[in-house]
C-alpha positions in Angstrom: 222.0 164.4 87.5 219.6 167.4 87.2 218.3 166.1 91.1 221.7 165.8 92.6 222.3 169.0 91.5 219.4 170.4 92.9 220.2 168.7 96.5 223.7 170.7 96.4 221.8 174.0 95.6 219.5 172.9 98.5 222.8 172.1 100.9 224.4 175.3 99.9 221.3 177.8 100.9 221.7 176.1 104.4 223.0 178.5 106.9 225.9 177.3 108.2 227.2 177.7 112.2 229.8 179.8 111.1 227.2 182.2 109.8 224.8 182.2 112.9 228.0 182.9 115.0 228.6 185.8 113.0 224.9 187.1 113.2 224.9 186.6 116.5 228.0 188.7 117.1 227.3 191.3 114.8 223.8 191.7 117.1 225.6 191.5 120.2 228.1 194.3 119.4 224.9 196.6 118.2 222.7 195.8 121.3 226.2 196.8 123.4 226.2 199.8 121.6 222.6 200.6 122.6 222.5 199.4 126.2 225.8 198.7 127.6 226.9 195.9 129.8 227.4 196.5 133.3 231.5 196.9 133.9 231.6 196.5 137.6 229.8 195.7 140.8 228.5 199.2 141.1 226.8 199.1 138.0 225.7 195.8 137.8 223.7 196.7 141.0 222.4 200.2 139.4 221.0 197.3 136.7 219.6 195.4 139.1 218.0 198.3 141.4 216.3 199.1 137.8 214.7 196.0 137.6 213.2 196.3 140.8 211.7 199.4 140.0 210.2 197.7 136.8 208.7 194.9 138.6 211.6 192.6 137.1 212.7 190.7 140.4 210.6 191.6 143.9 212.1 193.0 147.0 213.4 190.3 148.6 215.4 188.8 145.4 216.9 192.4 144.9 217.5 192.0 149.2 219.1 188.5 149.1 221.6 189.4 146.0 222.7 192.4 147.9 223.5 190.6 150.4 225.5 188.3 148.4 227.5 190.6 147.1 228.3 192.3 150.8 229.3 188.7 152.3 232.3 188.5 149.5 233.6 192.2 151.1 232.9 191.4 154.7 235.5 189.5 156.8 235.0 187.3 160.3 235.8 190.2 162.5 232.8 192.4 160.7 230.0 190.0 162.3 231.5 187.8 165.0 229.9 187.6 168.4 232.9 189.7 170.3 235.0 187.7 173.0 233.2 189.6 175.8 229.4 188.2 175.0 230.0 184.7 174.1 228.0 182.0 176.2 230.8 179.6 176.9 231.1 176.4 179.7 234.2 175.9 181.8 234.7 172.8 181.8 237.1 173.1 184.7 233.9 173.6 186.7 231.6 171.3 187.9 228.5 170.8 185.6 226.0 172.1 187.6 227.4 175.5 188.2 227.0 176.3 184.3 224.2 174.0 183.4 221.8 176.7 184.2 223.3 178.7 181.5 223.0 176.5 178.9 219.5 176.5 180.1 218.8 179.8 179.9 220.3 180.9 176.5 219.2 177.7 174.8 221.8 177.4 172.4 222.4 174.3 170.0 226.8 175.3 170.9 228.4 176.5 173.1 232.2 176.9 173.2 233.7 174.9 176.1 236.9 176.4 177.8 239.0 175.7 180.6 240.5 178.1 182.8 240.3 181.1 180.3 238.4 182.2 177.5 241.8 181.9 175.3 242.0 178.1 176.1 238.6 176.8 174.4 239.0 173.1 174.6 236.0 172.2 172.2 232.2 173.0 171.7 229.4 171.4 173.4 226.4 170.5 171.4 223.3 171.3 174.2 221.6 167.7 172.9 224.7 165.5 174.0 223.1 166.7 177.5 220.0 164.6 177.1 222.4 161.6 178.5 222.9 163.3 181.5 219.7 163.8 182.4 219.0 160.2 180.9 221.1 159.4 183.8 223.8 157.5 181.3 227.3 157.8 182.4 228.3 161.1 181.8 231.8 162.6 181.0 231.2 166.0 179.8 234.8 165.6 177.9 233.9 162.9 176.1 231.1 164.6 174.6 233.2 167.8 173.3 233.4 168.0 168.9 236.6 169.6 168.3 236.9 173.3 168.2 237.5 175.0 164.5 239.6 178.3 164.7 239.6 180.6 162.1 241.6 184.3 161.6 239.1 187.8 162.0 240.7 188.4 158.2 238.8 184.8 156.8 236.0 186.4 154.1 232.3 185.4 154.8 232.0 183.6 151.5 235.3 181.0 152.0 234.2 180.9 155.7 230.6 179.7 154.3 232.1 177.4 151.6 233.9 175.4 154.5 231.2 175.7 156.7 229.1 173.1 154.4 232.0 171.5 152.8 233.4 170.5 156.7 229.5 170.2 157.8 230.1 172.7 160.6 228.0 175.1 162.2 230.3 177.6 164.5 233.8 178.7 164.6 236.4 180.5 167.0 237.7 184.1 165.2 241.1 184.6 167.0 243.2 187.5 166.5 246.7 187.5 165.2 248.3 187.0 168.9 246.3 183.5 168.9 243.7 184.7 171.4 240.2 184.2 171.2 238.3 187.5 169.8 234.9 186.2 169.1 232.9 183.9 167.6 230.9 183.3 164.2 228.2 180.5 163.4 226.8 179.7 160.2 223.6 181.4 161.1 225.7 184.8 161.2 226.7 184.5 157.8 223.6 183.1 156.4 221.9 185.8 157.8 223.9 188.8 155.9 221.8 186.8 152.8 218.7 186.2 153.5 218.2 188.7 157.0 217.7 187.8 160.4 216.3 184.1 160.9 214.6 183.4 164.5 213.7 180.0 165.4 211.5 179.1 168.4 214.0 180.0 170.9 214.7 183.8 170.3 213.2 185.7 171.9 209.8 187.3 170.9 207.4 188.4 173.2 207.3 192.0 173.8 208.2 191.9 177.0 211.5 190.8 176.2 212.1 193.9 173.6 213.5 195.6 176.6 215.6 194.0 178.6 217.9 195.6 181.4 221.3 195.0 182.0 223.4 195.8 184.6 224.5 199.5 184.7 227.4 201.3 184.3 229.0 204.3 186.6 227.6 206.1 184.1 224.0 205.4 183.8 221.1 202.7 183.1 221.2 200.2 180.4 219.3 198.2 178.3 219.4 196.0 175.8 216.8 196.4 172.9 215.6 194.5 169.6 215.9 196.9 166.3 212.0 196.2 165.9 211.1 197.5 169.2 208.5 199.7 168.8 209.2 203.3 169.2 206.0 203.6 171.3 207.3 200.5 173.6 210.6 202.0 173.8 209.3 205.3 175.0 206.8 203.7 177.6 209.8 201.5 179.4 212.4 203.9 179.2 210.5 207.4 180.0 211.8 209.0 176.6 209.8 211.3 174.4 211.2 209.9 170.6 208.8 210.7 167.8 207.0 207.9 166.0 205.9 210.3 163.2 207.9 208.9 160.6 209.1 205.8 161.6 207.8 202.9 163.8 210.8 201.3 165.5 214.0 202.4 167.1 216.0 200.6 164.5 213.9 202.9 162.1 214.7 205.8 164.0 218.3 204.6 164.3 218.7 204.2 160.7 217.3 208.0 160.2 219.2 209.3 162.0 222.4 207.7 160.7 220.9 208.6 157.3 221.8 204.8 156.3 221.8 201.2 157.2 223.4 200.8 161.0 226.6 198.8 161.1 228.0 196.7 163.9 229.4 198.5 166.4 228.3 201.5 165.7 228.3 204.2 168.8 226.4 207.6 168.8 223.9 209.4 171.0 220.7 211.0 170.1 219.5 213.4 173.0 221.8 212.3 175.3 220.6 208.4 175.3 223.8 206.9 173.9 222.6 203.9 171.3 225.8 200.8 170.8 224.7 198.8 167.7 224.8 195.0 169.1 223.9 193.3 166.0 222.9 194.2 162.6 222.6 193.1 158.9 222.4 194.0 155.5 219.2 195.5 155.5 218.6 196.3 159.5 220.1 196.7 162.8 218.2 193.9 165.2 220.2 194.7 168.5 221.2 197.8 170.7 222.9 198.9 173.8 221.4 201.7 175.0 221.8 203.7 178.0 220.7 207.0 179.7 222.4 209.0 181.8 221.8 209.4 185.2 221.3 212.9 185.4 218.7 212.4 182.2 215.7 214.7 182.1 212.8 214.8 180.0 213.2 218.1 178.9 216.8 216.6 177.3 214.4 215.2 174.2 213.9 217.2 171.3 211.9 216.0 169.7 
């Protein structure tokens, strides 16, 4: 008798789960007292941003959840490749009048119309070519994957969710007419994430920094990477822009805007209008510039 009632003294100085729950809470409400939980998206970044500057998480990790959270505000028509600079085949044609261009801007897709850039029939993979020059009987039709459309309202993160649930790779943003307005790939969205990813097609020589485009009534025009540097830019263009504090003309771009350049983005800085192209969370990577006819050197200041 004397040991089984030692085992119940035993059982009763257990602690029991009802207890630990209670400790627990009792030490969760004091350590909410002392540091308080983060109550919205704003703050929960400021926490973030704090462990950055304590060595918590590096750069990158602090880069890539930023991102994360900007994909959930942004919408289709935010990064889409506009209607007006999509690489696209008219099928209507015969294959060797736009063969070259598939060529040239070695794309894996390209959006295949016919007629009009509001009829897009399908999309083209670039490798379902390699039967055509395999000399195998060739019907470019045949070879079209079916186009997906979606609106310029669709938000980055459900577009990305059915991009990997449907397994595809580029969709057509139309406008609520039903026209075609642009263009979006999974690259576009991936790349508001984890910043701009180059594979061994884009361009990267330095030579191709700079490239001219046809000009307008009202001057030259160019069409130049972010990371360009500010030296290159000066050299190609005749400017004067100082390199002092930054190196590239996205840097300078970004100083002068006093943040991050957006997507479509117009200004000038002495005189040379600048046209943000392209740009993500953390850089702008393309611009439209051009320079007046009448342009002088002494126009710079500096």
């Amino acid at each position: 008798m004397q040991e089984h009632s030692s085992n119940v003294r035993k059982s009763d100085a257990k602690i029991r789960p009802s207890d630990v729950k209670t400790h627990r809470s009792l030490f969760e409400r004091l350590t909410a007292l002392i540091s308080p939980e983060p109550e919205n998206r704003h703050e929960l970044l400021e926490v973030l941003q704090d462990a950055h500057e304590r060595n918590l998480i590096d750069a990158d990790a602090l880069s890539m959840i930023e991102g994360v959270f900007q994909v959930s505000d942004l919408s289709a028509r935010d990064i889409m490749v506009p209607r007006s600079q999509m690489d696209v085949i008219d099928i209507a044609k015969p294959l060797e009048e736009w063969l070259p261009l598939v060529i040239s801007t070695a794309h894996s897709r390209f959006p295949a119309i016919e007629g009009n850039r509001d009829n897009v029939v399908g999309v083209l993979l670039a490798k379902d070519l390699l039967r055509y020059y395999a000399q195998e009987e060739f019907d470019v039709r045949d070879m079209l994957r079916p186009a997906i459309f979606i609106p310029e309202s669709k938000r980055l993160n459900i577009l990305l969710r059915d991009f990997r649930a449907n397994r595809n790779h580029i969709a057509m943003v139309v406008d609520e007419y039903g026209g075609v307005a642009g263009l979006i790939t999974i690259e576009d969205v991936l790349e508001q994430i984890v910043g701009d990813i180059e594979d061994e097609y884009d361009f990267d020589e330095e030579e191709d920094n700079i490239l001219p485009i046809a000009a307008s009534a009202a001057g030259q025009r160019w069409r130049v990477k972010g990371l360009t540097e500010i030296s290159q830019f000066n050299n190609v263009l005749g400017t004067e822009f100082s390199d002092a504090d930054v190196d590239t003309i996205g840097g300078l771009v970004a100083n002068h805007l006093a943040r991050v350049p957006h997507k479509g983005d117009t200004f000038s800085i002495d005189r040379i209008s600048f046209e943000v192209l392209r740009a993500d969370a953390r850089q702008v990577q393309v611009l439209l510039i051009e320079k007046p006819l009448n342009w002088a050197i002494d126009d710079i200041t500096g």
